[in-house]
C-alpha positions in Angstrom: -3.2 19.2 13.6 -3.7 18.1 17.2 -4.6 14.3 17.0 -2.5 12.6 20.0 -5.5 13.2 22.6 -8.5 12.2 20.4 -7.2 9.2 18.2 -5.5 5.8 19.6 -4.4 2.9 17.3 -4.6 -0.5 18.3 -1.9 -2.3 15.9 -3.1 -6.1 15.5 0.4 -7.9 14.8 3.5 -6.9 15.1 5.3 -7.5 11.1 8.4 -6.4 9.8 7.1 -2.9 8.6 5.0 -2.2 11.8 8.3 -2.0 13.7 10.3 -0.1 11.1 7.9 2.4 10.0 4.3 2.6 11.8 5.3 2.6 15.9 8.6 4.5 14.7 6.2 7.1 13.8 3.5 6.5 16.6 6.3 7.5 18.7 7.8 10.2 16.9 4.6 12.1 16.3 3.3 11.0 19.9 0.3 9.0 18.5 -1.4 6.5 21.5 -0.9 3.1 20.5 -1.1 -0.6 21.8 -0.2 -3.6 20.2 -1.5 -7.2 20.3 1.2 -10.0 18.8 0.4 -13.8 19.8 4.4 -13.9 19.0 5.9 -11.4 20.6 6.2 -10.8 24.1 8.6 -8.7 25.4 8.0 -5.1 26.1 7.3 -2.6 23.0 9.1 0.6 23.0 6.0 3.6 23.3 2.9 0.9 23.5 0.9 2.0 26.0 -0.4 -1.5 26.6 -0.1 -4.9 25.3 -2.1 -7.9 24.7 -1.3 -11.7 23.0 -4.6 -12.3 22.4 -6.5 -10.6 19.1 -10.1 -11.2 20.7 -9.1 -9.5 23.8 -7.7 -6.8 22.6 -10.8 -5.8 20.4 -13.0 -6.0 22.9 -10.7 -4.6 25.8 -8.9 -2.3 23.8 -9.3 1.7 24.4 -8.4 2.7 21.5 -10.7 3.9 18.1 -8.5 2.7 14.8 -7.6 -0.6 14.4 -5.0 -0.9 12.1 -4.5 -4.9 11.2 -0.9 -6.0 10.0 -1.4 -9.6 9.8 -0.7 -12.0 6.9 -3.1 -11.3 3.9 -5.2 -14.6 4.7 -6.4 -13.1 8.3 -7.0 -9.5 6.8 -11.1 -10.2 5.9 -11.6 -11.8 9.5 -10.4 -9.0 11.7 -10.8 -6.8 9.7 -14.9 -7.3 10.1 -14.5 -7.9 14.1 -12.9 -4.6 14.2 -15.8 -2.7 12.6 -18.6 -5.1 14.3 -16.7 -3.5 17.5 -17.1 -0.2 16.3 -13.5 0.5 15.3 -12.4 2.9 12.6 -10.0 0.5 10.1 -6.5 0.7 8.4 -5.5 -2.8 6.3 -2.2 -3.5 5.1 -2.0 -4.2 1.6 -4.0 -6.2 0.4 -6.8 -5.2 2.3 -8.6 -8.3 1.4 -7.7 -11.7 -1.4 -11.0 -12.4 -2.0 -13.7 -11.0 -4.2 -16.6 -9.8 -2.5 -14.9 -9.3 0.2 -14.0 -5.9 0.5 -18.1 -5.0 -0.6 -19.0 -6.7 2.7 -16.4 -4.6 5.2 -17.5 -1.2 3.6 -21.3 -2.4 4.0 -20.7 -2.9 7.5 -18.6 0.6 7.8 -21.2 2.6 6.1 -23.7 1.2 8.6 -21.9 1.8 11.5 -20.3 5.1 10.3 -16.6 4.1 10.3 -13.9 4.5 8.2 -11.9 1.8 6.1 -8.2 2.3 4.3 -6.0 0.6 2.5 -2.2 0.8 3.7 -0.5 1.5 0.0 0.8 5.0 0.7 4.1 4.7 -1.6 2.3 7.7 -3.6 2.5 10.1 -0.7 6.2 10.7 -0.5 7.7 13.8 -2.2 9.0 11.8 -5.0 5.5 11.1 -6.5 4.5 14.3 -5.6 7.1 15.5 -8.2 6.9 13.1 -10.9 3.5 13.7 -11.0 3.7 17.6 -11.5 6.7 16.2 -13.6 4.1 15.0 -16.1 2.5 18.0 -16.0 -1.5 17.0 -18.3 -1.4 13.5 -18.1 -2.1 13.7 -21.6 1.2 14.0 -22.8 2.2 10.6 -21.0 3.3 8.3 -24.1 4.2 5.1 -22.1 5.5 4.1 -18.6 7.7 1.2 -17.8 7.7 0.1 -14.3 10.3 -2.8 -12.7 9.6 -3.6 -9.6 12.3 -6.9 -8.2 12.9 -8.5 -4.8 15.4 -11.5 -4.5 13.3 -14.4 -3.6 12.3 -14.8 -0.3 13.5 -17.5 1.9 11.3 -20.6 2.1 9.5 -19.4 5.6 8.8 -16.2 4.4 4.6 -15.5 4.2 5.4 -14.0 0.9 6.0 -17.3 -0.4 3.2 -18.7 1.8 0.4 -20.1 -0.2 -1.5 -20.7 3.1 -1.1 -17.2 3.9 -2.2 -15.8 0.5 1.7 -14.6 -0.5 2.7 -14.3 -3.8 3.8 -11.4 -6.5 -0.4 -10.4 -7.2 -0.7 -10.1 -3.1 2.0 -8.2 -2.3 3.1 -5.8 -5.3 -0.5 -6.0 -6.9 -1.8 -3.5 -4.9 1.5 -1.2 -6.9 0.0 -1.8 -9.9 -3.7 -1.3 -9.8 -2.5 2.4 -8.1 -0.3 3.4 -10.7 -3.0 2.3 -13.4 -5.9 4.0 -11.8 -3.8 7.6 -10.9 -1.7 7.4 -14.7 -4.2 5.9 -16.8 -8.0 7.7 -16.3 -9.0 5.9 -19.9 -9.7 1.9 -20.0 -7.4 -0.1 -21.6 -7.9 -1.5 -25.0 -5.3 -4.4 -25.3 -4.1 -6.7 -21.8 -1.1 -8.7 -22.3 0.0 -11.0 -18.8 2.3 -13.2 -18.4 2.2 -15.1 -14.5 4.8 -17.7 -13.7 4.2 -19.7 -10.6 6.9 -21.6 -8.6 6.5 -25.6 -7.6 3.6 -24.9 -5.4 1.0 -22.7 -7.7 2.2 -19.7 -6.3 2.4 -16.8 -8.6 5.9 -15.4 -8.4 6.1 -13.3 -11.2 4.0 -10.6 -13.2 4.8 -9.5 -16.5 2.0 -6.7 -17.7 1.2 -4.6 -21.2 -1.7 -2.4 -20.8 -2.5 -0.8 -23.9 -4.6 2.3 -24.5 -5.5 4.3 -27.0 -2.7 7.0 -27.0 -0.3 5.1 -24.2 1.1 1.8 -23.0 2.1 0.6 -19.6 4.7 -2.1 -19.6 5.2 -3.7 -15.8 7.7 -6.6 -14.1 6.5 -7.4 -10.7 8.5 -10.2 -9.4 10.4 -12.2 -6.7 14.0 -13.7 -8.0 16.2 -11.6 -9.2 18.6 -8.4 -8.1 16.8 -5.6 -6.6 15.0 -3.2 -8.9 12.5 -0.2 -7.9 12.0 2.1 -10.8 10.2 4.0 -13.1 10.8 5.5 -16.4 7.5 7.8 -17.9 8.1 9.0 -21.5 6.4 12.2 -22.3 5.9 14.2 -25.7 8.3 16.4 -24.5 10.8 14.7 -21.6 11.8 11.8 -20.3 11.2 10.9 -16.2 13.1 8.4 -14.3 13.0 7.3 -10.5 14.3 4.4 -8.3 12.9 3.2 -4.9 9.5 4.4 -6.1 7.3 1.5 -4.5 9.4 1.6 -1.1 10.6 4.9 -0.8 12.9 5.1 2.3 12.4 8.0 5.1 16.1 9.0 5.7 17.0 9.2 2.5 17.2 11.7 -0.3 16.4 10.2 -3.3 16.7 11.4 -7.1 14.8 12.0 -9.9 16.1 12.1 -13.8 14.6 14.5 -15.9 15.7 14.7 -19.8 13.9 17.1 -22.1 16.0 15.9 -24.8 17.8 19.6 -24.9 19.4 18.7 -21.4 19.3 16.7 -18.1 18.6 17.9 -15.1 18.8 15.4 -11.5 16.6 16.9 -8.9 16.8 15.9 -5.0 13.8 15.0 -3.0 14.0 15.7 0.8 14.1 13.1 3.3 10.3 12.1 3.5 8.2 9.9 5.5 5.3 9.4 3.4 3.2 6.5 5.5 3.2 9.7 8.3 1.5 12.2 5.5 -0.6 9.2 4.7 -1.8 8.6 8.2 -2.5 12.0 8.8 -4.6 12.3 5.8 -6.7 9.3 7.8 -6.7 11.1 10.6 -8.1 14.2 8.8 -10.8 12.2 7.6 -12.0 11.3 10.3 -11.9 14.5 11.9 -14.5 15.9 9.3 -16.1 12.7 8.7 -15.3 11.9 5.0 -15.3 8.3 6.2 -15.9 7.1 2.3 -12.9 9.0 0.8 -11.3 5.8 0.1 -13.9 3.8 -0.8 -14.2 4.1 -4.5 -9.9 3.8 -5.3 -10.1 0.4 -2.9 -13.1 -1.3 -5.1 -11.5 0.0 -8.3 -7.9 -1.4 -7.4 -9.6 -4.5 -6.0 -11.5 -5.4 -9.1 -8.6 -4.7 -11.3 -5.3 -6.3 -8.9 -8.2 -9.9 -8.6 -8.5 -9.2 -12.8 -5.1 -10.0 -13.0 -5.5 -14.1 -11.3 -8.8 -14.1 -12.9 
């Protein structure tokens, strides 16, 4: 797929994750790309240009995607002066904190024939591909427990940034509205939370039963705590487990527990970067113009993930 001469990305902000993972691949796969940070500015390995101003680099900028990875309270904002520009649009997660929100910046996309995305792509890597085919009919799924850990963030961290719209439903929400909506086609009959918040109303910690009629999703989302990333799916006939599911690394191979109950097997997935098979399914989509293929999963994960601080 040639996409290096038609498609430029202007990255507004510079986070943790846009230097580890999006310009690493920018560069690697020869993407165009500029960057505007208000906080950084010293030169950025492969940027074709930089700017420290967010206004100026929306309306000076070249380039046709906008891809915004700013803290979650600025999302909404420059998000809808990048399609009122005329950009296509790529969000971190969540794409927005607010209900009604993300209604109002596909309005403005349909209108204007653009594209909008949400930046969850953990389900893209090899890993998922596997479990998935794992499952086999999702049908015989029986239940699906799901831990999902970071130590607690340091006191400046936006995670823990009320001002910034951190917290646990913010930042690993967007985890499990996707694994409900691809797992679970049914609606839930039963929904058991339990949200613990820290001194400052910040929610810190998710505790989830989801009950339907034939399965049952049990999930711990939380900060505080030693590091945990996995999944265990019980089927009629097997048993599946995973670690680093939500996170999955790109350089390294990660394993996969299968137990039919007659034997175990450990499989090895390859090396994989999935937020590169992710952005070239974006790419794709533009190309032939599907620019509402990810409109319906981001308004059913929004109403769900805002469900959950309801």
């Amino acid at each position: 797929m040639i996409i290096n001469k038609k498609y430029k990305v202007l990255l507004l902000g510079y986070s943790n994750i846009a230097k580890k993972r999006y310009i690493n691949t920018f560069v690697k796969k020869k993407i165009p790309f500029c960057v505007a940070s208000k906080s950084f500015n010293k030169k950025i390995k492969g940027a074709y240009k930089q700017f420290d101003n967010y206004n100026d680099a929306i309306k000076f900028s070249d380039a046709n995607i906008v891809f915004i990875s700013l803290p979650n309270s600025l999302h909404y904002y420059w998000s809808k002066q990048a399609l009122l520009n005329g950009y296509h649009l790529i969000v971190d997660k969540p794409i927005t904190v607010k209900r009604g929100q993300l209604k109002k910046l596909i309005n403005i996309a349909k209108k204007k024939n653009l594209l909008i995305s949400e930046a969850t792509y953990f389900n893209y890597h090899k890993q998922f591909e596997f479990i998935r085919k794992e499952c086999g009919n999702f049908n015989n799924i029986q239940q699906i427990l799901v831990n999902f850990t970071i130590p607690m963030p340091k006191k400046s961290s936006l995670l823990l940034s009320k001002k910034f719209n951190g917290g646990v439903i913010m930042d690993m929400g967007p985890y499990v509205s996707s694994i409900k909506r691809i797992f679970f086609k049914d609606r839930y009959i039963k929904k058991y939370l339990i949200l613990k918040k820290n001194l400052f109303g910040l929610i810190i910690s998710l505790d989830i039963i989801l009950k339907f009629e034939t399965k049952i999703f049990i999930g711990t989302f939380k900060f505080g705590g030693d590091y945990k990333n996995n999944i265990f799916i019980k089927c009629k006939n097997k048993s599946i487990e995973a670690d680093r599911l939500f996170s999955p690394p790109d350089d390294k191979i990660l394993r996969i527990k299968v137990d039919t109950l007659e034997k175990i097997k450990i499989f090895n997935i390859k090396k994989h970067n999935c937020f590169q098979d992710y952005f070239f399914e974006v790419l794709k989509n533009l190309k032939y113009k599907n620019f509402d293929y990810y409109n319906r999963r981001m308004i059913e994960d929004e109403n769900f993930r805002l469900k959950l601080i309801k």
